[in-house]
MILOPA-586455 format. One record per residue (C-alpha): residue number from 1; residue in one letter; x negated, y negated, z. Coordinates in nm, 2 decimals. Example, Ala and Ser with C-alpha at 12.3 -4.5 7.8 and 13.67 -1.06 7.14 Angstrom:
! residues 2
[1, A, [-1.23, 0.45, 0.78]]
[2, S, [-1.37, 0.11, 0.71]]
***
This chain:
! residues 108
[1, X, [0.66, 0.40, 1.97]]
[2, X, [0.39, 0.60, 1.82]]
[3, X, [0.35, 0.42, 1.49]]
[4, X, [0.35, 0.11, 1.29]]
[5, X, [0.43, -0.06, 0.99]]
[6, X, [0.19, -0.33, 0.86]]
[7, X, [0.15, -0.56, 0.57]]
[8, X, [-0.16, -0.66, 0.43]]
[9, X, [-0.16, -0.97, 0.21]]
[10, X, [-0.45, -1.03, -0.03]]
[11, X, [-0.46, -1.41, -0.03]]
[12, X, [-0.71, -1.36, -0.36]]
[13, X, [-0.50, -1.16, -0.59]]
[14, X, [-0.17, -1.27, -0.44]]
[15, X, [-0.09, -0.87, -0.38]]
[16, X, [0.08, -0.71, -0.05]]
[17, X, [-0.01, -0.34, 0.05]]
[18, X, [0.24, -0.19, 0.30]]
[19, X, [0.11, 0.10, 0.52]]
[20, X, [0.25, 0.33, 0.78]]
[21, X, [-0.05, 0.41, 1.05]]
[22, X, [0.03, 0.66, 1.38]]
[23, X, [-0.15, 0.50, 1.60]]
[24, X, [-0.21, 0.16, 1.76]]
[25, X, [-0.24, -0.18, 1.57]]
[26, X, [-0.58, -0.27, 1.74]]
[27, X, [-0.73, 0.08, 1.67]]
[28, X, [-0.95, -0.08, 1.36]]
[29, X, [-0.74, 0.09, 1.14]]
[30, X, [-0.73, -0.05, 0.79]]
[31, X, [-0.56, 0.12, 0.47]]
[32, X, [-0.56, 0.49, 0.30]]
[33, X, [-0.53, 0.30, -0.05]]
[34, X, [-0.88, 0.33, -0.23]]
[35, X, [-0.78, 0.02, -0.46]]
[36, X, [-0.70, -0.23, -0.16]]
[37, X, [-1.00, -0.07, 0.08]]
[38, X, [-1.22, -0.14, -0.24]]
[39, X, [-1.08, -0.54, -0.26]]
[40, X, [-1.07, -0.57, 0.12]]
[41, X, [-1.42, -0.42, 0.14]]
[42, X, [-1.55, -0.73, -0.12]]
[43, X, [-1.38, -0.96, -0.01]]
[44, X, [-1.26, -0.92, 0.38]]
[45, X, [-1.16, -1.30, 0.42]]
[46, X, [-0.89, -1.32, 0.17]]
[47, X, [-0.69, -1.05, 0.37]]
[48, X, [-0.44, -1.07, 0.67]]
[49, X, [-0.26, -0.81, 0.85]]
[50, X, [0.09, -0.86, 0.97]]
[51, X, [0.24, -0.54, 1.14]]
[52, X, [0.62, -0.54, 1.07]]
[53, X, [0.74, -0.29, 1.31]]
[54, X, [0.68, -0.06, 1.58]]
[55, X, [0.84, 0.25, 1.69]]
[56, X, [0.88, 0.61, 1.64]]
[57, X, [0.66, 0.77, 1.31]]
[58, X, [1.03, 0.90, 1.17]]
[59, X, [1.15, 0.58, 1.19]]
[60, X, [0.82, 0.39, 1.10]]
[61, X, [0.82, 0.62, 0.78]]
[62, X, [1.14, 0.51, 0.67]]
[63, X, [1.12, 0.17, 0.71]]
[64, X, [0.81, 0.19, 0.46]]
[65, X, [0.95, 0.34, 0.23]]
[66, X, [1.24, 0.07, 0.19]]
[67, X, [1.00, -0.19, 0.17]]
[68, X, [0.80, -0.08, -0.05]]
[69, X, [1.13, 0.00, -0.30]]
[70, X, [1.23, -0.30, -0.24]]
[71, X, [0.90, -0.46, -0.34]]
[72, X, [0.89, -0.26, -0.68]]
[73, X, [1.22, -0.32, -0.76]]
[74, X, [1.18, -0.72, -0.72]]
[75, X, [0.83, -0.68, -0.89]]
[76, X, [0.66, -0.83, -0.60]]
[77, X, [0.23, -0.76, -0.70]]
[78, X, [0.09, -0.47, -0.43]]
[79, X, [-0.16, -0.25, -0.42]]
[80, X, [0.12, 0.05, -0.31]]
[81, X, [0.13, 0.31, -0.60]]
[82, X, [0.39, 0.54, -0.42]]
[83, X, [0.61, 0.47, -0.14]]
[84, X, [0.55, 0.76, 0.15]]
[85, X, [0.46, 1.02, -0.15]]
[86, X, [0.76, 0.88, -0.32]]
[87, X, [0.62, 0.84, -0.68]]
[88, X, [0.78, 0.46, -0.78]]
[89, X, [0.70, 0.46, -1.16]]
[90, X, [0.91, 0.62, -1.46]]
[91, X, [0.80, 0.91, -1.65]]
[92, X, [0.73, 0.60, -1.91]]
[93, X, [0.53, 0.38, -1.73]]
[94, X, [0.34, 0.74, -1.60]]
[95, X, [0.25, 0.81, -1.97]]
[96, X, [0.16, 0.46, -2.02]]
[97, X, [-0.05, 0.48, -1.72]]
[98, X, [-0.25, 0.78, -1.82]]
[99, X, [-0.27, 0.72, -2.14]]
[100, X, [-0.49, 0.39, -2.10]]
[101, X, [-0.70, 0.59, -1.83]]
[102, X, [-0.81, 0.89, -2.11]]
[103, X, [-1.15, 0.92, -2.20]]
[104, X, [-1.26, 0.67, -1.87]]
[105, X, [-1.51, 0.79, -1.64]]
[106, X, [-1.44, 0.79, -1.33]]
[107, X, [-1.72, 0.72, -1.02]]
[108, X, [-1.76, 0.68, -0.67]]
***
């Protein structure tokens, strides 16, 4: 048991983030996702941490991947834009999503 799956839940925005992390749960880690470090970062109180599972990162990997599928498919609000590099959205809501992005500046 190498790995873990953990929920984040944004008590704010009423959005989840689930995140696969090798490694230990009390290790300090936090999130890869740049939109839910940003919220978490401004706003640390409204967040909780649940981890959901712990085992091998194979197995880990895939159970992340389901839930976060699952979540799209029921709608449920999250931060998750891909599910373990799994890209989630239709070659639509893509076109949709880059179109309104055009012409934006982007900055760190």
């Amino acid at each position: 048991m190498d790995s873990f799956v953990y929920c984040w839940t944004d008590h704010g925005s009423h959005k989840l983030y689930v995140g696969l992390h090798k490694g230990c749960p009390d290790d300090g880690y936090i999130s890869s996702s740049k939109h839910m470090l940003k919220a978490y970062k401004e706003r640390p109180a409204d967040f909780t941490r649940e981890v959901l599972t712990r085992n091998t990162y194979e197995v880990c990997r895939s159970f992340e991947v389901a839930i976060i599928k699952a979540m799209f498919a029921q709608g449920v609000p999250c931060y998750n834009l891909n599910a373990g590099g799994a890209i989630l959205y239709t070659p639509e809501i893509r076109a949709k999503i880059s179109q309104t992005h055009k012409g934006k500046t982007i900055s760190d």
